[in-house]
N, C-alpha and C positions, 0 to 999 in steps of 0.2 A: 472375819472371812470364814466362810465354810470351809472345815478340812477336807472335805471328800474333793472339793473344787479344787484344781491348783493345775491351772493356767501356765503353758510356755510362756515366759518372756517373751515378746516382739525382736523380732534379729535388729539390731542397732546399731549401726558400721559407722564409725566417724575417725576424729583424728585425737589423740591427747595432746594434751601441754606439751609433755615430750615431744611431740613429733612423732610416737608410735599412732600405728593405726589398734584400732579397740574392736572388736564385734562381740556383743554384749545379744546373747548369755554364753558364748561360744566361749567367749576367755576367761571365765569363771568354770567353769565346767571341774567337777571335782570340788569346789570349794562351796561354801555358803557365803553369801553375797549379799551386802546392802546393798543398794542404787536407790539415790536422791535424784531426782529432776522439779527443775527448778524454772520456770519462766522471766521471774525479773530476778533483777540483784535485790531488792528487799527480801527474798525467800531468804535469804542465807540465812537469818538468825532464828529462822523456824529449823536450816537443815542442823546447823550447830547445835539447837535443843535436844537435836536425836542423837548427833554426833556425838556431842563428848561425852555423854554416858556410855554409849554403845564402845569408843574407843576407849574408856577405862574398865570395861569387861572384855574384850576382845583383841587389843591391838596389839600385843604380844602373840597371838592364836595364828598360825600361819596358814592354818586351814579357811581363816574369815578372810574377804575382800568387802573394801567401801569403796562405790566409785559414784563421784556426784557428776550427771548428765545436766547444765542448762541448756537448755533449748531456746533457741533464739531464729525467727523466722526469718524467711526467704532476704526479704530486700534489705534488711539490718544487715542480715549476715553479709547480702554482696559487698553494703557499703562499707560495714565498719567492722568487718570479722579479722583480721588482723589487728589490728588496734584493740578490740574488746580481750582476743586471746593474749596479747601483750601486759593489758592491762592485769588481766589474769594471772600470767606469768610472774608480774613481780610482786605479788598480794597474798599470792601462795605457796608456801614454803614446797623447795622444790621433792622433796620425797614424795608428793602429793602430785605432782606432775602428770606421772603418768597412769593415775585413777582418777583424773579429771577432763571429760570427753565434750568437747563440745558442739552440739549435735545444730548443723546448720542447715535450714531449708523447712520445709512444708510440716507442721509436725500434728497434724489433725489425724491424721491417724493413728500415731501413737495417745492422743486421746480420746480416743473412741476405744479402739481396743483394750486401753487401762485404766477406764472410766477420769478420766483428771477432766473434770468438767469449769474447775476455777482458777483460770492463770495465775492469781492472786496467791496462790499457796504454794506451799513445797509438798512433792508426791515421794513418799516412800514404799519402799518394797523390798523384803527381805526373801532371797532367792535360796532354793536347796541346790542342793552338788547337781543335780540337772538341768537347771537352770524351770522349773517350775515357780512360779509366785505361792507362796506358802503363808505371807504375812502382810498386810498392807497399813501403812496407814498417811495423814496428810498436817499438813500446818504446824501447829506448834507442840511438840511433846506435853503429852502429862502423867501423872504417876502411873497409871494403870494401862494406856499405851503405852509406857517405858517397861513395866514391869512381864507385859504381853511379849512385845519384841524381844526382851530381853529372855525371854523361857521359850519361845520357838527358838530362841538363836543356838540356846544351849541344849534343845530338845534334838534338834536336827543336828548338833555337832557328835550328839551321843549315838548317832546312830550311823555306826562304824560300817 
């Protein structure tokens, strides 16, 4: 991603596991911030590829937030969005609760404006204390996107 480019976040209002409401990049604001979004449940083992390295450099760091978005469209969500969040609910250890938003209804325009052009994938984005996009990337981690993410993460926490 070009540095000179860096993109507001799309404002992103939904509900967590908890029961809190989320507006995303609004309640990160101050912090540097991962967000996952995710269209099927097979993304998860692409989002965990990023995850758990990201959480054993970071997850002590009280200045970082992770919050994974799946998205799930309009008529799924009317029919089965309590049951799907339920399912949620007990899959996810609850510390995780309330960094897990799930975004229900029409979501084409969050893909147009974050370029996610294949549902098939998990979309990552590493946000600065303003909530600009600063780092992007998709699918399944590898050395050299882990190692990218991993040096804006610590680039942008140096800079106090």
């Amino acid at each position: 991603m070009d540095p000179e480019i860096n993109p507001l976040f799309p404002t992103l209002s939904s509900t967590a596991l908890d029961g809190g409401k989320v507006t995303l990049p609004d309640d990160c604001t101050g912090h540097v911030t991962l967000i996952f979004i995710a269209f099927r449940r097979e993304a998860q083992s692409m989002i965990d590829s990023w995850a758990r390295p990201f959480d054993e450099a970071f997850e002590a760091d009280p200045r970082v937030l992770v919050y994974e978005v799946p998205m799930i469209g309009s008529l799924t969500g009317r029919l089965m969005g309590g049951f799907i969040d339920a399912g949620m609910r007990s899959g996810i250890p609850g510390a995780r609760h309330p960094y897990v938003v799930t975004w229900y209804g029409r979501y084409e325009r969050y893909c147009d404006i974050l370029g996610m052009d294949d549902l098939s994938v998990a979309y990552i984005f590493l946000l600065d204390r303003d909530g600009r996009i600063r780092w992007r990337g998709k699918g399944y981690s590898d050395h050299t996107g882990l190692q990218d993410l991993l040096g804006m993460t610590r680039t942008l926490l140096s800079k106090e």
